[in-house]
C-alpha positions in Angstrom: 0.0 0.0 0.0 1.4 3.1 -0.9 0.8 6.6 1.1 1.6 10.1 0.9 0.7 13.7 -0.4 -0.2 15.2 -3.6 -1.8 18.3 -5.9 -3.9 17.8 -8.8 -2.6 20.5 -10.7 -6.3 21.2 -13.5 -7.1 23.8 -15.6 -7.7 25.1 -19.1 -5.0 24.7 -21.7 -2.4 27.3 -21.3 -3.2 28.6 -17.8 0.3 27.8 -16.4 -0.2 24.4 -15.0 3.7 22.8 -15.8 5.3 26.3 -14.9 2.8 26.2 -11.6 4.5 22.5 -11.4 8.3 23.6 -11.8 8.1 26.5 -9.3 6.5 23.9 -6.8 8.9 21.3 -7.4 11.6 24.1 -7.3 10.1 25.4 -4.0 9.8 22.5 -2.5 13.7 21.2 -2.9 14.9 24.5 -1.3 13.0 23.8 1.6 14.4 20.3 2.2 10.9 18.7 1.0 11.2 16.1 -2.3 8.6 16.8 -4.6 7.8 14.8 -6.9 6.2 15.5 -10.7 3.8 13.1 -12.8 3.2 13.9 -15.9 -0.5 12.6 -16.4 -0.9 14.7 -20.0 -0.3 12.4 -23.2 -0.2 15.5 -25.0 2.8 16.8 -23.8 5.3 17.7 -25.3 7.8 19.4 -22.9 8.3 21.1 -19.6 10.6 22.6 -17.3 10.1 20.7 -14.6 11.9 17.2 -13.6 9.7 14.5 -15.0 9.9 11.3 -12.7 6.6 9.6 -14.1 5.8 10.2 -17.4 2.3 9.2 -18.7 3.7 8.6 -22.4 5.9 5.7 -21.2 2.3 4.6 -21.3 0.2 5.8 -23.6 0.3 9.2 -25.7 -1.5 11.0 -27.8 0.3 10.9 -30.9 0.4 7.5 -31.0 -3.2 7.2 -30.6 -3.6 9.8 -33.1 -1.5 7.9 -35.6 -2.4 4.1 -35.1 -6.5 4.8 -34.3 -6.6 7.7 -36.6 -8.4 9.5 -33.4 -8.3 13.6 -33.7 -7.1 15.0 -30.6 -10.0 15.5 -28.4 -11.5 12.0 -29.0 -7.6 10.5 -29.0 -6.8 12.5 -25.3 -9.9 10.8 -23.6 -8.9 7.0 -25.4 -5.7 7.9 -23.8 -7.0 8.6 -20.2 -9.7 5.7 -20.5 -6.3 3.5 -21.5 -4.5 5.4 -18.0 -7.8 4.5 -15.9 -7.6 0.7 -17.1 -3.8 0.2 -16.7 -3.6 2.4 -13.0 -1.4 -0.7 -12.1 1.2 0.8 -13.9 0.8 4.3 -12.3 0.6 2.4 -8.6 4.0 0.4 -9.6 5.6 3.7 -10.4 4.6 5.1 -7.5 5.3 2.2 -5.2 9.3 3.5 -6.4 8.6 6.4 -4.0 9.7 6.9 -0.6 7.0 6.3 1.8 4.8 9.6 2.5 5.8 10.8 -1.1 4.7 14.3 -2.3 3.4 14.1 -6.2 2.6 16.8 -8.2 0.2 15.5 -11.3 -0.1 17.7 -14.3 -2.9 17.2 -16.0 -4.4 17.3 -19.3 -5.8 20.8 -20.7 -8.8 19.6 -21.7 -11.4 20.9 -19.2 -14.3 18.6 -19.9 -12.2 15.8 -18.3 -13.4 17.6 -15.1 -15.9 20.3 -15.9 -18.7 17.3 -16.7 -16.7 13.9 -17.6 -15.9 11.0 -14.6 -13.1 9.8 -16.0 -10.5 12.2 -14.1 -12.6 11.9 -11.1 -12.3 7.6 -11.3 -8.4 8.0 -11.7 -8.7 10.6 -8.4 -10.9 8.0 -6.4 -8.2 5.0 -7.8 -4.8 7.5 -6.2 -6.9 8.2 -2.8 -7.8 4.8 -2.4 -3.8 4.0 -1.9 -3.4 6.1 0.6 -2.4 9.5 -0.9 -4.1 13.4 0.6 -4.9 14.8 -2.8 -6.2 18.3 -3.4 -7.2 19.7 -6.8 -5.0 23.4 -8.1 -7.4 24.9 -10.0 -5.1 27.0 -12.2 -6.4 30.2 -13.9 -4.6 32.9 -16.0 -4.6 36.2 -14.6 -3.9 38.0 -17.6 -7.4 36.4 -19.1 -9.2 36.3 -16.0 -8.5 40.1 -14.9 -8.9 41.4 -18.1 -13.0 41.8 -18.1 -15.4 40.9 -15.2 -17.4 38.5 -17.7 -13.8 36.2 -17.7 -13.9 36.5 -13.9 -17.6 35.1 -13.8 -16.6 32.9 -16.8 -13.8 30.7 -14.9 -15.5 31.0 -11.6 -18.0 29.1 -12.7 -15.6 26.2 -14.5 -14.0 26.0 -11.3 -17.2 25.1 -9.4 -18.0 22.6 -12.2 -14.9 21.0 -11.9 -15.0 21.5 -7.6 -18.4 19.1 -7.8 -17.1 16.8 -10.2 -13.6 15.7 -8.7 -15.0 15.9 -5.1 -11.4 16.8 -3.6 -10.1 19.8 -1.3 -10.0 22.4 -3.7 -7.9 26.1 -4.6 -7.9 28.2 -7.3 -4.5 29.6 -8.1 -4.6 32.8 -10.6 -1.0 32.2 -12.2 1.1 34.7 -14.7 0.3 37.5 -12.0 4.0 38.3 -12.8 2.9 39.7 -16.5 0.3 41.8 -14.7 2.0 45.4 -15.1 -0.5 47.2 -12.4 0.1 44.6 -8.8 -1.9 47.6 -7.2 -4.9 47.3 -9.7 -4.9 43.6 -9.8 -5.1 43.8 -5.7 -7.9 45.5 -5.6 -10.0 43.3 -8.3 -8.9 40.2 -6.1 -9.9 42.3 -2.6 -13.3 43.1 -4.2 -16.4 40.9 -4.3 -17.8 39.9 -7.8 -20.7 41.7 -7.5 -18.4 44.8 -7.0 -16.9 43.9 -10.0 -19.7 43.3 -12.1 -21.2 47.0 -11.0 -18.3 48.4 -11.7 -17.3 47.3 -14.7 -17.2 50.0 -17.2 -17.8 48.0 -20.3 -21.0 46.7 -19.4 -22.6 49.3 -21.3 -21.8 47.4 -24.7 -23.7 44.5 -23.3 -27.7 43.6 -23.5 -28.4 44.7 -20.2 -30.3 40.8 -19.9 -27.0 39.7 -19.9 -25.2 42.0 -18.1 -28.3 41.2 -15.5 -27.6 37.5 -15.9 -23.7 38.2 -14.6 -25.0 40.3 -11.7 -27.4 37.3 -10.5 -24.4 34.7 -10.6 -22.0 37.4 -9.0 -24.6 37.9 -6.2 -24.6 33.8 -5.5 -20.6 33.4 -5.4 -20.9 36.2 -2.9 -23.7 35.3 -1.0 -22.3 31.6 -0.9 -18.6 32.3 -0.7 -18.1 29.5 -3.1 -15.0 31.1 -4.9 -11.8 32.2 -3.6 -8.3 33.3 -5.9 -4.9 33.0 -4.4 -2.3 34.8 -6.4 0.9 33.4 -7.9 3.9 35.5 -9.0 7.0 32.9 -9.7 9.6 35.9 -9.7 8.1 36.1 -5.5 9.5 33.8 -3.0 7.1 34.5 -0.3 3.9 34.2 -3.0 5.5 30.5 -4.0 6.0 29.9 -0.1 2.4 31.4 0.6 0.7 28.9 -1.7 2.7 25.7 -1.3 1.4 26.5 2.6 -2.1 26.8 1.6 -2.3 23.7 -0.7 0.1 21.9 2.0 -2.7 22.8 4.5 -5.5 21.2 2.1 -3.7 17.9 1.8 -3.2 18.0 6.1 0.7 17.8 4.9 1.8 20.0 7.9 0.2 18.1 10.6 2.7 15.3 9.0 5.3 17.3 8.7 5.7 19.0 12.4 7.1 17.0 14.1 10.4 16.6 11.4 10.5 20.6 11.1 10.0 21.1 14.7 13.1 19.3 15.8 14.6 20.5 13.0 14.1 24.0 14.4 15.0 22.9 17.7 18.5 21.7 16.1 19.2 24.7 14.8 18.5 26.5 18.3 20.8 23.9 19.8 23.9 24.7 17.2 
């Protein structure tokens, strides 16, 4: 039986899940914890990070592509139905881990894996049941999601669909906050309520004011509800790397393992 930690890293193709994946990883070896990355994305092609499972030793997407004469949408869910049937493999390349491992799993782009398909959700259930904490990263672009209250409302709502579906401890990481020019500005949109942003958004004028209505009823719900909540991560900032690792770490219930270790640890120190 295996047993550990991990982060099931989810979002939209091209919101920064393998950079969110390398800055963790990186994080996490400065601060004497080994993270580990699994590449669960047959469409890969490459990343940054250090790759120590690898999906396409498996299955990938070209392959599929090439031998079923699948197109790419229909070829990247063969390929996770072929993962979900063969998780043997992904438990035997787990089982190389240390005991109370830390995994990272970057995930396919494809958002209806989560948004309204089980298959990502059966693969989650199959990694829980060996003993692993898993919480989902939701990851979102800031420079898209910022940009006009309807993207704000937009993702918000795909991260609640994919919330219900995968069923797991959940945190929505806006990421590229380093290409956002005004920090100040972006503060303030991130401090504010969605119905604050709806009312003020100044373009709402070009809008049918049914729709623009529409926005305001859904912004009032994630308000009224709390249901959403952004964390922001700039990769050039230490302490925003250090601030979410801590927040996911909490999700996953990885400091109440890890205490005891940094507490003597700290106690060491003291001692020297």
């Amino acid at each position: 039986m295996s047993s550990g930690f991990g982060q099931l890293v989810i979002g939209p193709a091209g919101s920064g899940k393998s950079t969110y994946c390398y800055y963790m990883q990186e994080h996490g070896g400065l601060n004497r914890k080994t993270v580990k990355v699994c590449n669960l994305d047959p469409a890969a092609e490459n990343f940054k990070y250090t790759c120590d499972i690898d999906v396409r030793d498996l299955i990938s997407l070209e392959d599929v592509m090439e031998e079923l004469e699948y197109g790419p949408n229909g070829g990247l869910i063969y390929c996770m139905e072929y993962l979900l049937e063969n998780m043997d493999w992904l438990h035997d390349e787990i089982c190389e881990f240390a005991e109370d491992s830390y995994i990272i799993f970057d995930c396919p782009g494809q958002i209806e894996l989560y948004s309204h398909m089980t298959i990502m959700t059966q693969i989650t259930n199959k990694i829980k049941s060996w003993g692993y904490n898993l919480c989902a990263v939701f990851c979102c672009d800031a420079t898209i999601s910022m940009s006009h209250s309807n993207n704000f409302i937009s993702n918000s709502l795909v991260s609640l669909s994919t919330m219900m579906q995968i069923e797991l401890p959940h945190l929505n990481v806006l990421t590229k906050c380093d290409l956002i020019e005004d920090k100040k500005g972006m503060e303030r949109i991130m401090d504010s309520d969605p119905t604050q942003l709806i009312s003020n958004d100044k373009e709402a004028s070009k809008f049918n004011k049914k729709y623009h209505g529409l926005n305001s009823v859904i912004a009032n719900v994630l308000e009224d509800f709390s249901l959403i909540r952004f964390v922001s991560l700039d990769v050039t900032d230490e302490e925003s790397i250090e601030r979410v690792m801590n927040e996911v770490d909490m999700l996953v219930q990885y400091k109440d393992y890890a205490l005891p270790d940094d507490a003597a640890y700290n106690l060491q120190d003291e001692e020297g």
